[in-house]
DOMI-520717 format. One line per 2 residues: number of its first residue (from 1); their letters; for each residue x negated, y, z negated of N, C-alpha, C. Coordinates in nm, 3 decimals. Example, Ala and Ser with C-alpha at 12.3 -4.5 7.8 and 13.67 -1.06 7.14 Angstrom:
2
1	as	-1.319:-0.569:-0.780:-1.230:-0.450:-0.780:-1.320:-0.330:-0.780 | -1.285:-0.225:-0.708:-1.367:-0.106:-0.714:-1.290:0.003:-0.787
//
This chain:
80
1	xx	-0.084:-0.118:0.000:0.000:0.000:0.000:-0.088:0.124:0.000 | -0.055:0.201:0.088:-0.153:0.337:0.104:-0.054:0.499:0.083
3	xx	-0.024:0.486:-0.023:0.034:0.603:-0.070:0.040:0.730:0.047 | -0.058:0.736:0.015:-0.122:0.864:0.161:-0.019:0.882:0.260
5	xx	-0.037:0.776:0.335:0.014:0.725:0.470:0.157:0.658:0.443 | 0.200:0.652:0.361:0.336:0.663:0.366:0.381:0.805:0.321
7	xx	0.331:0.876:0.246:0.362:1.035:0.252:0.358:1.112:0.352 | 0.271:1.108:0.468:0.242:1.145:0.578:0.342:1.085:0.669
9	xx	0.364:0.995:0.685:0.443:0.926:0.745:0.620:1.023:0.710 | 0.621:1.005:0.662:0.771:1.076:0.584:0.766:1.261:0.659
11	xx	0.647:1.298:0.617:0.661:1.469:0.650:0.632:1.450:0.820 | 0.588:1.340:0.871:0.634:1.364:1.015:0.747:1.294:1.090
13	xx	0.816:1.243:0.988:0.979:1.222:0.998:1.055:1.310:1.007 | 1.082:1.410:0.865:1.139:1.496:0.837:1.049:1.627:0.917
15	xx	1.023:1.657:0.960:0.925:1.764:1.039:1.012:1.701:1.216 | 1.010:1.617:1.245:1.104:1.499:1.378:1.208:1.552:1.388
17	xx	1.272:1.519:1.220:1.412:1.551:1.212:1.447:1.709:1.216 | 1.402:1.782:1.191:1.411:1.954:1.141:1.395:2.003:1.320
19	xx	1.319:1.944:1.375:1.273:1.956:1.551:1.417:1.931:1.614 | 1.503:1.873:1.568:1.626:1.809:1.583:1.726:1.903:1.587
21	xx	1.721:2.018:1.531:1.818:2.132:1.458:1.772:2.226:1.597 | 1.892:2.276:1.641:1.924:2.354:1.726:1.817:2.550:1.725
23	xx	1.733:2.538:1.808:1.662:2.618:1.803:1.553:2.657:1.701 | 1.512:2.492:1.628:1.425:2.503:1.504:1.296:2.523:1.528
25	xx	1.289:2.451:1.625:1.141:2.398:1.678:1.103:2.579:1.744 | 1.161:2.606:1.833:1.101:2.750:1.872:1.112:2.842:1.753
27	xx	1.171:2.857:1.713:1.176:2.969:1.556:1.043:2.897:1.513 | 1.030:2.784:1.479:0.890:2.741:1.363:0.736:2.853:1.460
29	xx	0.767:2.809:1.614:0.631:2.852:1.685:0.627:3.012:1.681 | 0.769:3.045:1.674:0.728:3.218:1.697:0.647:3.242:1.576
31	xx	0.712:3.202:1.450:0.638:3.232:1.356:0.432:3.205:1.327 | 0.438:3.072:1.386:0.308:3.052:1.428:0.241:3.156:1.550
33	xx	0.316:3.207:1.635:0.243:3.320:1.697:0.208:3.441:1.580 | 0.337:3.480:1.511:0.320:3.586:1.442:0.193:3.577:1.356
35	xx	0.200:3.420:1.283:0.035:3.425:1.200:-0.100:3.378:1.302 | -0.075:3.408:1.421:-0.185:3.394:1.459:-0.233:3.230:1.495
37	xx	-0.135:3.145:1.456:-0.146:2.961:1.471:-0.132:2.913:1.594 | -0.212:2.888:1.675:-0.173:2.726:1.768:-0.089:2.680:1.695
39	xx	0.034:2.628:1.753:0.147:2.561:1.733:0.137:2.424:1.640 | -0.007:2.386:1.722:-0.068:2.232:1.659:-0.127:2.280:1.551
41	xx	-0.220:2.313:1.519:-0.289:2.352:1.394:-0.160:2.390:1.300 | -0.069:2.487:1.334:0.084:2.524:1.220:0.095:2.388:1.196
43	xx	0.127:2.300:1.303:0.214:2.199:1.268:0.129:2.088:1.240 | 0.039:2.066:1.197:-0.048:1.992:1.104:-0.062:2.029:0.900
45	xx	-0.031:2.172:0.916:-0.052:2.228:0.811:0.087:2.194:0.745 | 0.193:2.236:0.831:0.330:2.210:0.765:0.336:2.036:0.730
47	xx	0.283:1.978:0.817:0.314:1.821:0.783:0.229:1.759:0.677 | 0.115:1.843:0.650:-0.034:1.807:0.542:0.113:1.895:0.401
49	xx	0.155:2.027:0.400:0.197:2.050:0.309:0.330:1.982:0.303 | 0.377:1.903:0.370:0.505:1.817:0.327:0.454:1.695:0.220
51	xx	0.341:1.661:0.311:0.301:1.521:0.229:0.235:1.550:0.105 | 0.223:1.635:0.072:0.174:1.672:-0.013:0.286:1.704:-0.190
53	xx	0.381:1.721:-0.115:0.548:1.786:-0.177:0.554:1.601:-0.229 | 0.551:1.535:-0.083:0.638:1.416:-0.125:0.567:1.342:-0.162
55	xx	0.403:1.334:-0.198:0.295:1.281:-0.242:0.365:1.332:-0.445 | 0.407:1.417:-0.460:0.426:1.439:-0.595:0.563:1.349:-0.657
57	xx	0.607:1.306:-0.591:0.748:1.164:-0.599:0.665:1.063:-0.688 | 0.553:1.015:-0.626:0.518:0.923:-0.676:0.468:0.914:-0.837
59	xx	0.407:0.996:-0.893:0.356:0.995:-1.036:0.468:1.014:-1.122 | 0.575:1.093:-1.058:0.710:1.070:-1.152:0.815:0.947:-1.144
61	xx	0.748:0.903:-1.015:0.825:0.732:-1.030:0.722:0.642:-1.158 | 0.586:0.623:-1.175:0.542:0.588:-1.219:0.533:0.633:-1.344
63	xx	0.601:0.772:-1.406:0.616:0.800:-1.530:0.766:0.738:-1.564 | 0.831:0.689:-1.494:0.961:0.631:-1.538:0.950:0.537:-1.534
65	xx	0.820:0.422:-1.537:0.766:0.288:-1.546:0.861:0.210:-1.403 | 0.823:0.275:-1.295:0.883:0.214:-1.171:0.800:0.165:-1.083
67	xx	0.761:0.085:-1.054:0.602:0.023:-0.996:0.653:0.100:-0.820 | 0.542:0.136:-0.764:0.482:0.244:-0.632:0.544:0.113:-0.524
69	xx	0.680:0.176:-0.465:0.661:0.128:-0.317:0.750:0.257:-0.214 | 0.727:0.223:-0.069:0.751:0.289:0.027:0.926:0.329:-0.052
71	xx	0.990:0.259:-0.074:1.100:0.283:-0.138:1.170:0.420:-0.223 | 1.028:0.414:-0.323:1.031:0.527:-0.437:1.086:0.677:-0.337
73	xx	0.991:0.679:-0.248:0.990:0.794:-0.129:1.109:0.800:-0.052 | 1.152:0.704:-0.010:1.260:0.664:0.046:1.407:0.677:-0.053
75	xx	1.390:0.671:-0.123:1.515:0.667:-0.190:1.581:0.779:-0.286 | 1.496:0.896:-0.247:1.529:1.039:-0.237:1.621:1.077:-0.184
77	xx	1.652:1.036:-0.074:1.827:1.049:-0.013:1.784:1.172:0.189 | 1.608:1.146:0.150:1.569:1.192:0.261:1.593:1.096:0.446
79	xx	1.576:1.109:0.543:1.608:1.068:0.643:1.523:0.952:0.696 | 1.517:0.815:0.695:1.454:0.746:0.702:1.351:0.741:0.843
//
């Protein structure tokens, strides 16, 4: 089990899904023009700071004595 990579995995799900929403994806890039971002570099940063959000799931599953699987992440009620 690689924690990591199932966190990562998830913020480029939900980052998939948000691309999904009617005029999301161009609103995200203007804003990346405005700071000055390649689209790719933004959208590495947004998906490094998702996994990072959903990288913090895990130590509070494990403070509620719930042993670490893809699940814990999953069962947030986020989009599979």
């Amino acid at each position: 089990m690689d924690i990591w990579s199932d966190c990562s995995a998830w913020s480029r799900r939900i980052l998939a899904a948000a691309d999904r929403l009617s005029g999301y994806r161009h609103t995200r890039q203007r804003r990346y023009e405005g700071w000055w971002l390649h689209p790719d570099s933004g959208d590495a940063v947004v998906r490094t700071l998702l996994a990072l959000s959903i990288h913090v799931l895990v130590p509070d599953a494990v403070a509620q004595r719930r042993p670490y699987t893809p699940a814990v992440i999953g069962g947030y009620g986020w989009p599979p």
